[in-house]
N, C-alpha and C positions, 0 to 999 in steps of 0.2 A: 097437543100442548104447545106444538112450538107454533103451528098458528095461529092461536087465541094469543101468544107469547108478543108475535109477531103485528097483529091486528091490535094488540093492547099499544106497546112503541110507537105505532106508525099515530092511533090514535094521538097518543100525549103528545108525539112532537106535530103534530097538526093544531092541537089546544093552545101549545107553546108558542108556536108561529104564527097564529090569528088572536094572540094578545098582547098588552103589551109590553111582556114579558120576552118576547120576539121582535120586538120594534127594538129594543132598548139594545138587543144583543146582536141584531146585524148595526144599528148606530156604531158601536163600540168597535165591530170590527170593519168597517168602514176608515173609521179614524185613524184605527190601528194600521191598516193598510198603508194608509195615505202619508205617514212618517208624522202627524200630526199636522198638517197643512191645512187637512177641512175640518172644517166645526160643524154640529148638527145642532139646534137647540128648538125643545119643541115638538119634539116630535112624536104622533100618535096617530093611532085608527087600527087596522090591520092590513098586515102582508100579504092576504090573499082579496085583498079588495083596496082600498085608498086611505093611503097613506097622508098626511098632513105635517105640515113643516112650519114652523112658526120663522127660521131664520136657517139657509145654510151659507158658509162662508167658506170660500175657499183662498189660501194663502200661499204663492208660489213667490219665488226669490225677485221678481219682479212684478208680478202680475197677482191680483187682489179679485175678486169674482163673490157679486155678496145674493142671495136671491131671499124676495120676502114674501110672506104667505103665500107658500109653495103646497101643491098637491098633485098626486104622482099615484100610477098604477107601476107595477114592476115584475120580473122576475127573480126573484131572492135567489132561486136554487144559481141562476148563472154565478154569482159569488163564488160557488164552487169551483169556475173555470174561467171563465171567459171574464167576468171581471163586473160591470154593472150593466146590467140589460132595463132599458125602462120603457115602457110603452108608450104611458102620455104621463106628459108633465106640465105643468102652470104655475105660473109666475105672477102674481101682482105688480111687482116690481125687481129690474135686475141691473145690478153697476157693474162693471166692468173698466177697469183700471189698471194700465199698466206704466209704470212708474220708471223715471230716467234715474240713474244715477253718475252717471261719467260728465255729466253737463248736457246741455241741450241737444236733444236729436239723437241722442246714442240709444241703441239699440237693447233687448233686455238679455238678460243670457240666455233665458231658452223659456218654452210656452208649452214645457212637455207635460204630462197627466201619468202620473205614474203608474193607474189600474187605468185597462179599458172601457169605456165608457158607450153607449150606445144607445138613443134616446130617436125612437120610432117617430113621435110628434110632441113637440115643444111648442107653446104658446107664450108672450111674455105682454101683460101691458102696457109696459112703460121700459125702454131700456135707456140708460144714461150709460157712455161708455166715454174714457180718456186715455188717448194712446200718445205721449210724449205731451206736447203742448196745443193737442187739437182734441177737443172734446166735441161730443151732443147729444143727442136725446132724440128717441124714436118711439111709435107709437104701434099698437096695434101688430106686432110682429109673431111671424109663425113659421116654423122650420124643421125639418129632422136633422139630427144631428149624431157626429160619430168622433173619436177622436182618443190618443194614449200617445205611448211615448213617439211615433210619429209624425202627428200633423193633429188637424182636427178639418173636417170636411162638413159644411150645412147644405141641407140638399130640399128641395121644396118651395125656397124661399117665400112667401111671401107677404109683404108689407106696403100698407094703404096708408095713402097720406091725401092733406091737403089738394098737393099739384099733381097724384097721379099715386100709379102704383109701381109696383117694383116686382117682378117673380125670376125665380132661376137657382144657380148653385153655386159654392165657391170651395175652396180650399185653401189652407195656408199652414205650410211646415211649420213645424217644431222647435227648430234649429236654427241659428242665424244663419243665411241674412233670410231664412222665414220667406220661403216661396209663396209665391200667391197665382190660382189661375183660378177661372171664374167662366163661365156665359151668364148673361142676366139677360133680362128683357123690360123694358119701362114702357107704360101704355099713360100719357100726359092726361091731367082732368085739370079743369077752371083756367088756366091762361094759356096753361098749356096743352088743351084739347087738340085732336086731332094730330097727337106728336105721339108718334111710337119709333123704338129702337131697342135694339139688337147690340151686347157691347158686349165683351170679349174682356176679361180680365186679366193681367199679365204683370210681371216682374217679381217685385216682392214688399216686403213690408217700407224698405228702408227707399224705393224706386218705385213707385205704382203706374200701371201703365194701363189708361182704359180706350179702348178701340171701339167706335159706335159706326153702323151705320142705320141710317132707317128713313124716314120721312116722316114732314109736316105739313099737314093739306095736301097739296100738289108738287109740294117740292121735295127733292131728294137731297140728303147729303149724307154727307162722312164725315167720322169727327175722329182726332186723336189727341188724348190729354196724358202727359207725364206730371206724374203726383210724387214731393216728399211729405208722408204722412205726417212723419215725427216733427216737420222742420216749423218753424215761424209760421212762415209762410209755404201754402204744402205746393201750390200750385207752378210745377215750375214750366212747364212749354202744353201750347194748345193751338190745334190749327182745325180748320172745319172748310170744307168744301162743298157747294151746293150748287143745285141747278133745279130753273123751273119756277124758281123764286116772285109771288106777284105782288112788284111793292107796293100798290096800291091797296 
């Protein structure tokens, strides 16, 4: 009796969790978690297969995060502990906006996530992002990604463009002044052929600091660039050294 008892429960919350009846009620507690910050709208398929999002919207004291026709495999049970486990997730389109309030260039209070978060492979086709008064738009981007009251770390990077591509990892605290460290790698395509490099990510959000070395044809150089993200103008010192250079 008690495991026909047992095989009957285990059945119905199986029924309940691959309907959407089960969509509806990790949504809810999702939100509930989150103090009300993220919004769900739209959403169906099942938890034991792929999931469909028609809008999620996430609302922090500074920071705004909107994703559209989003679909997503996951682990529901991590809910129980670890917090949100997602395997592969897609994005049509995703903003990312974080917003000044003290007057220009000032920093946000914090860029923390209040549940754990943990997302294997992320795709996005379009990302539009605004951090103080520098904005812009990316293409074709793909990344794992990790992040809670911490930091948030993307790892895999990689994104193709026009003048080249881009791959490697990064991180950036939580907390002001929002550490940032990184390796990347850039391989040049169309004017910029034949240019690859090596850059080292450093300081933090409010101070960026990128360190390159690599080569262009036959020539080697070093580059070092100090970036204010937030400010007018973000670029504040840059020097490049090269050798081997054939100006003709």
């Amino acid at each position: 009796v008690t495991s026909a008892l047992l095989a009957a429960l285990l059945g119905a919350g199986y029924f309940f969790l691959s309907g959407q009846a089960g969509i509806d009620f990790v949504v809810r507690e999702l939100v509930a978690r989150s103090g009300g910050a993220l919004e769900i709208d739209g959403a169906a398929g099942s938890l034991f297969d792929t999931v469909r999002i028609r809008r999620i919207t996430w609302r922090g004291p500074d920071t705004r995060v909107r994703a559209d026709d989003v679909a997503l495999t996951w682990n529901p049970t991590a809910l129980l502990s670890r917090g949100i486990v997602v395997h592969g997730l897609g994005a049509r389109h995703l903003t990312v906006e974080t917003n000044t309030s003290a007057g220009e260039g000032s920093l946000p209070q914090t860029m923390a996530v209040p549940i754990e978060v943990s997302i294997e492979h992320l795709g996005v086709g379009q990302l539009d992002w605004r951090v103080g008064t520098s904005r812009g738009a990316i293409h074709g981007l793909a990344f794992g990604y990790s992040g809670g009251a911490a930091g948030h770390r993307v790892s895999e990077v990689t994104f193709v463009a026009a003048m080249g591509a881009i791959t490697g990892n990064a991180t950036i605290g939580a907390d002001a002044p929002f550490p940032i460290g990184g390796r990347l790698k850039a391989k040049g395509d169309a004017a910029l052929a034949k240019v690859d490099a090596d850059i080292v990510l450093g300081g933090s959000l409010a101070a960026l600091t990128l360190d390159g070395s690599g080569n262009a044809g036959t020539a080697r150089f070093n580059a070092r660039a100090s970036l204010a993200p937030l400010a007018a103008v973000s670029l504040r010192e840059a020097a490049l050294d090269a050798t081997g250079i054939d100006l003709s």
